[in-house]
Steps between C-alpha positions, in 0.01 A plus 500: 500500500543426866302185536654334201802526658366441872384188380802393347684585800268268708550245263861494490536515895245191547694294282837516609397603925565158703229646775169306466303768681633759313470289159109458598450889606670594128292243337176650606613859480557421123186308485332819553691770378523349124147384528317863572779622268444280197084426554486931481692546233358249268130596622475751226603316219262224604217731539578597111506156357217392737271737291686380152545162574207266557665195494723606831839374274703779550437565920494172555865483369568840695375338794704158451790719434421683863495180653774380368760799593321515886566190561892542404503789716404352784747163443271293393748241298354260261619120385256351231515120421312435170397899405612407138212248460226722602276542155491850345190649311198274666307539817554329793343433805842559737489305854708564754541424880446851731795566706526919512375841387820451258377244313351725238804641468673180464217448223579784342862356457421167385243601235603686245164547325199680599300345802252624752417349837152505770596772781285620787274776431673719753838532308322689275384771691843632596577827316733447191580081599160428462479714204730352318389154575217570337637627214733202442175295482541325842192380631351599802269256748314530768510196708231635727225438213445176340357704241789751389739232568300284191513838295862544554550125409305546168710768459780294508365265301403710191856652535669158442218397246564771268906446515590786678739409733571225793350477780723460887339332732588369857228201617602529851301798562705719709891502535635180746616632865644203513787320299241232395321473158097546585179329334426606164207650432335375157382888351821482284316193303196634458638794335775319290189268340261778474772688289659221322822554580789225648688557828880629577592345851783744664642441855637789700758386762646769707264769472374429888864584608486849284195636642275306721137595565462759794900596499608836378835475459630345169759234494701507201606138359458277191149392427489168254196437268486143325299503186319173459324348129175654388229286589286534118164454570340508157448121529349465833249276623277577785675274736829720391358829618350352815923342556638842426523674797659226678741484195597796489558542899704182467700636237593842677582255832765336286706777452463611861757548773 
């Protein structure tokens, strides 16, 4: 009962407070206090369905849904140009630039179907986060080895091949230290070709200011996603695959500020 209300508190003093300092401190204090609270008390029921529930449906809406009420906690406010257009009921291969850790959350958000995402193997190995990465169906990589980096790709793959849910994916690599947009890396288009599935272009624009890379205080604010066209793919050429990357990068640019 008293971290519902702890939280709530928290909440309720970062939004109306006027001190930045104190707004940040709050932020992160929420961060964490509704994160350990809601990732243990879910971690039961996701252990259940994980051994009833093969298809990862059910915790991988329990884990959206964890996401989702974090990220509120902590401030995280959300403006959505063109979320009404998104498609409902097909796979996608989801692209997005990398500004923060949040962006997942923001994901979570935006989405309102089921979708996984490629995360470093590490994540997984903390005690109960990890966990219940897994059992949403998240995919775990090791970047170390070219080898279990192609398995977890073919994972991927067979995931979006046999309809069971998007795919996020950030071609930069790593989150941007910087306020600049990097190089895209052309995985993304290998995967989306191999699977057979057409491309959702988002752009994330004040996610940097939120929580950047290497900071540990959160800075509450609004964080804007633009939505662009799905790029179908069904009637590509092999000069269209070898232009999509560049496409695609261009597209999220656009929307960029």
């Amino acid at each position: 009962m008293f971290s519902p209300i702890l939280i709530i508190a928290l909440i309720l003093y970062e939004r109306y407070s006027t001190d930045i300092m104190i707004k940040r401190i709050i932020s992160t204090i929420s961060f964490i206090v509704s994160g350990v609270v809601l990732v243990c008390c879910v971690f039961p029921l996701m252990l259940l369905f994980f051994l009833i529930d093969w298809t990862d449906t059910i915790n991988n809406f329990i884990a959206r849904k964890v996401l989702v009420l974090i990220s509120i906690c902590t401030g995280l406010r959300l403006r959505v140009q063109g979320g009404d257009t998104i498609p409902r009921g097909r796979s996608l291969c989801i692209v997005a630039n990398h500004q923060s850790a949040m962006d997942i959350f923001i994901m979570a958000r935006v989405l309102k179907e089921k979708f996984t995402f490629l995360s470093k193997r590490e994540l997984f190995y903390i005690p109960i986060v990890g966990w219940n990465m897994y059992f949403a169906g998240y995919i775990p990589i090791n970047r170390s080895r070219i080898s279990r980096a192609y398995k977890a790709v073919q994972q991927a793959i067979s995931l979006q091949s046999g309809g069971r849910g998007s795919l996020v994916m950030f071609p930069e690599g790593t989150r941007t230290l910087t306020h600049e947009v990097k190089k895209f890396k052309p995985g993304f288009v290998r995967i989306a070709r191999d699977a057979g599935v057409s491309i959702l272009p988002l752009t994330i624009n004040g996610a940097l200011r939120f929580k950047r890379k290497g900071e540990f205080l959160y800075n509450p604010c609004t964080v804007s996603v633009t939505v662009h066209p799905v790029i179908e793919t069904s009637h590509f050429s092999d000069e269209d695959w070898k232009s999509l990357c560049g496409r695609v990068e261009a597209t999220i640019r656009s929307a960029y500020t």
